[in-house]
N, C-alpha and C positions, 0 to 999 in steps of 0.2 A: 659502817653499817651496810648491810647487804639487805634487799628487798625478796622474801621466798612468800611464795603462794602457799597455803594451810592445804593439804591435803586429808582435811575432813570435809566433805561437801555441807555439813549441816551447818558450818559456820560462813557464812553469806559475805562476813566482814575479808578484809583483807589481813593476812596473817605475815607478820612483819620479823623476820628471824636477822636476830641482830648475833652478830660474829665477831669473835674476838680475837684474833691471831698475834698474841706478841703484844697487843696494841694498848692491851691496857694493864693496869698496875697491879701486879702479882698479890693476893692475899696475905699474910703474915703463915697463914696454916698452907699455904702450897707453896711449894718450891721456888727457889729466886727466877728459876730458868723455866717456869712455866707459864704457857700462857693461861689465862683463867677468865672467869667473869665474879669472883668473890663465892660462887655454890660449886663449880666444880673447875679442875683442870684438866690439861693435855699436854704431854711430852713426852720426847725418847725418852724410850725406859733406859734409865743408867746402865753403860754399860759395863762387865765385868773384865776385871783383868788388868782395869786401868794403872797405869804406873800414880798417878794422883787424881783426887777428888775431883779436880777443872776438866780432865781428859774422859771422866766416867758422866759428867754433867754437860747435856748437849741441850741447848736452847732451841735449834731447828733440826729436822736430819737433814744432812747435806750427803750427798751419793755422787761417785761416779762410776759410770757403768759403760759397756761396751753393747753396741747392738749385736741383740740375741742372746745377752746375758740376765742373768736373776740374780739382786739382790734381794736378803733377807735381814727383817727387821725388827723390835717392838716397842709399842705404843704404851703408854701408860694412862687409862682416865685415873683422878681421882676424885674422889666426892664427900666435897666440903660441908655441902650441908646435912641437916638434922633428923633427915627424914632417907629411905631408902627413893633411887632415881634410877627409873629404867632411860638407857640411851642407844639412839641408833648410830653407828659407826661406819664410816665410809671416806673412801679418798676421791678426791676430788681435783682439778684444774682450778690454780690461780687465773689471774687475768686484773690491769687496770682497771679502776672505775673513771669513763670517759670523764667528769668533770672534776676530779679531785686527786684522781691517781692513786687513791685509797686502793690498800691489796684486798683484792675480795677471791671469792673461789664460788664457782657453778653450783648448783643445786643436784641433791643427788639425782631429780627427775629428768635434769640439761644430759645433751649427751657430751661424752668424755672423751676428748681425743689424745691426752696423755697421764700426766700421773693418775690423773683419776680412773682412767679405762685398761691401765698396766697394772695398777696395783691389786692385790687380793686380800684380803682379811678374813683370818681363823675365826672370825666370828663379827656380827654383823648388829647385835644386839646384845646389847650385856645390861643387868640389875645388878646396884653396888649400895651395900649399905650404907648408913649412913657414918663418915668420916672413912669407908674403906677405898679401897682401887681397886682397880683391875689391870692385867697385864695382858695386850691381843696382838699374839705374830702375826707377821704379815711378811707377801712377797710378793716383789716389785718386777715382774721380767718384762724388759727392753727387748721389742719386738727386731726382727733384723732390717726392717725398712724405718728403725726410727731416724727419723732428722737429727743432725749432730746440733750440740749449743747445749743449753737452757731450758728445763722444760720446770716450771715452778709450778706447786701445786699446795696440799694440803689435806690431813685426816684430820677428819672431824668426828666430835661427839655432840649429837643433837636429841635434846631434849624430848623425849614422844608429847611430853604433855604440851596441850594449847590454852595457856591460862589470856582470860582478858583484861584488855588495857582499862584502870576505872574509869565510869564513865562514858567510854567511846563505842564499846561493842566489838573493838579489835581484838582479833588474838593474835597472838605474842608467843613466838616461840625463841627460844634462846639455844644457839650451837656455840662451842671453843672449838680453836683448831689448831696443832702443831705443823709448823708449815713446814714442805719439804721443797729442797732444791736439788733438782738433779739435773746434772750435767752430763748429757750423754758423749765419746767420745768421739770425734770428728775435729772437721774443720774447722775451727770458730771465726764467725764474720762480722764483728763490731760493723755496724753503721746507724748513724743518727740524721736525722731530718727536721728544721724547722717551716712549720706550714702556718699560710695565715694570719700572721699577724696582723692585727687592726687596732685602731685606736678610735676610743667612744666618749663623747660627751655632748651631753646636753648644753646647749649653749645657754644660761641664764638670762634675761631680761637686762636685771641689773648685775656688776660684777659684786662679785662672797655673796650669792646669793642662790648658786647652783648646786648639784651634787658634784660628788670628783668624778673625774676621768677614768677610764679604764683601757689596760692594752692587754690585748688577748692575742694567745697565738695557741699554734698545737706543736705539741712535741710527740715525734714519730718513731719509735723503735725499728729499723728497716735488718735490721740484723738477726743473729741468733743467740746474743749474749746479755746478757741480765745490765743495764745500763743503771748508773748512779748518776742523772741530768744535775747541769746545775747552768745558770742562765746566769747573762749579765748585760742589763736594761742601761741605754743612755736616750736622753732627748736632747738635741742640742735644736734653738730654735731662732730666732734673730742673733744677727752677726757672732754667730756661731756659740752663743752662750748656751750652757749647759742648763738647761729647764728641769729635768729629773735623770734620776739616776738610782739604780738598784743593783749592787753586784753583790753576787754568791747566791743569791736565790735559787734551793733549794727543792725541786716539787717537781714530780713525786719522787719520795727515797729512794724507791726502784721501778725502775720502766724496762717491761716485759717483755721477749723478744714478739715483736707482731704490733704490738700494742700501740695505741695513739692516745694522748691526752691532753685536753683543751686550759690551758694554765690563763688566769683572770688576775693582773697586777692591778692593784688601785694604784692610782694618781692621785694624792689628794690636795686640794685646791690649788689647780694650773694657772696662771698667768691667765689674766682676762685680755690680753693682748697679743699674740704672739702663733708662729709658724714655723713649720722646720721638719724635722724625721728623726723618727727614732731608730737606732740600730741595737741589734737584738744578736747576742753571741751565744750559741748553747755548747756546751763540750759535756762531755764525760768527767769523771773525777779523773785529777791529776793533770788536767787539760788537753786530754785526747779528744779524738773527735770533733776538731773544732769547726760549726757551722754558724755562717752567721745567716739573717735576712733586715730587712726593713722595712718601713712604713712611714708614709707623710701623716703629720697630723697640722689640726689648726684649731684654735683656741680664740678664735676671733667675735668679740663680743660689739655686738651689732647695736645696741645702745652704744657704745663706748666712741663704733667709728662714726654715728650718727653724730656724736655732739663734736668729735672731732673735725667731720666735716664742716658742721652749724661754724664752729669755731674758725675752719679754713676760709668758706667762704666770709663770713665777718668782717677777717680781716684782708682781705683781698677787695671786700667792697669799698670798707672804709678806707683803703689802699689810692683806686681807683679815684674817691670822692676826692681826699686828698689833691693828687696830682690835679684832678680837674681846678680844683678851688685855686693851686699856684699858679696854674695857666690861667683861668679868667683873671687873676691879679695883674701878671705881667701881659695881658693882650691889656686891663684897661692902663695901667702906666705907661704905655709905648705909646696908647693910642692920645693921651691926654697932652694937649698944646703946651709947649714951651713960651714963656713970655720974651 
């Protein structure tokens, strides 16, 4: 879900444009390879000439280009529902979203510093009746000072209408986008970074009576190559026992050259006793990349060490009283006359 401002001032409310790239479940009536929201889609338009159906059916454009080169391309809306739907169309820059890593892409009003600001489109606004498509070339020209790598992005078709959310006063705009990956040719610099990890809990009163723990950390894309992260969590904490553990964890799918994203592991109910550090492994797929970091955590439940203590002293007192009571024994025996 991406957050877009309504650009009608008459609506006061906030206008909430929800995106769909890939991410959600294709209708029966649009293509297996498209992305949709159930009223319309977006995809390379099939291309011709294909030696088979899978080679003419392309789910993303992927591109690779030379700087100072144009590729050319086209787009396909189509529109699923019942009624004729005017849409505006435009390319745009992906980008992470900081706390989820979700693919989102700028808004046409952001400015554009690659696919979105390279790309052109034969048309800008298209009306599609209702169950028809539309077909819009477009071309993509790689300025001669583009950065070599990754540059991810996305055309979109967005809705003109601003219908309201019931009830709220919001309006609600709805875009799809077929996402585009281009790779311009250059050097490529894989690098990965882990930043920040901490480790968070509320210590409870009493123990199983707190929320779980959490460890958070960011992951850094410091490179120019489209990254597939994938992390593997240990806590080891008294005499070196393993308290948790998470390996393969996944998030986000894909991490953007530039990009940072703040990943939140639950813990869920940690040891009401206990200390140690977590170490934190992220790599690339295939286990490139590998960086680790760590963090102390502590889990130390402060009712638990009070009664322990109650407990220690106790018995140290009663320890103490002890020995006193053998010794006054044997001071009055020694001290008592023999007949």
């Amino acid at each position: 879900m991406h957050h877009h401002r309504s650009d009608r001032p008459a609506l006061a409310a906030l206008a909430v444009l929800l995106l769909a790239l890939g991410l959600l479940i294709p209708a029966q009536s649009a293509p297996a390879y498209a992305a949709d929201n159930g009223r319309w889609s977006v995809f390379p338009t099939a291309r011709k000439g294909g030696s088979d159906a899978h080679s003419a059916r392309r789910a993303h454009f992927r591109m690779t280009a030379k700087p100072g080169s144009t590729v050319r391309d086209e787009v396909t809306v189509s529109n699923l529902a019942k009624e004729p739907v005017t849409f505006l169309v435009y390319a745009a820059d992906a980008y992470n979203t900081p706390r989820d890593g979700g693919f989102a892409v700028r808004e046409a009003t952001e400015r554009q510093r690659s696919v979105g600001a390279w790309t052109r489109l034969q048309r800008s606004e298209v009306t599609i009746a209702a169950g028809g498509r539309a077909t819009i070339p477009f071309t993509l020209t790689v300025p001669g000072s583009a950065s070599p790598g990754d540059h991810p992005g996305a055309i979109i078709a967005l809705d003109k209408r601003v219908a309201r959310a019931e009830g709220t006063g919001v309006g609600i705009r709805q875009a799809v986008g077929a996402r585009v990956y281009l790779q311009v040719s250059g050097e490529r610099a894989p690098a990965l970074r882990v930043e920040n990890v901490r480790f968070d809990y509320d210590v409870p009163l009493l123990p199983g009576l707190g929320e779980d723990a959490t460890i958070s950390y960011t992951l850094v894309n410091r490179g120019n190559v489209l990254l597939e992260p994938r992390v593997d969590l240990e806590a080891k904490g008294l005499f070196g026992r393993t308290s948790f553990t998470n390996a393969g964890h996944e998030l986000p799918a894909e991490l953007m050259p530039g990009q940072r994203v703040q990943v939140t592991q639950r813990w869920a109910a940690p040891p009401p006793l206990d200390w140690g550090s977590i170490e934190l492994i992220a790599s690339d797929k295939g286990g490139e990349l590998v960086e680790s970091e760590s963090a102390h955590y502590r889990t130390v439940n402060r009712t638990v060490l009070s009664l322990l203590a109650l407990v220690l002293v106790t018995l140290l007192a009663s320890l103490v009283i002890r020995r006193r009571k053998v010794r006054n024994r044997a001071t009055v025996v020694s001290r008592t006359p023999r007949p």
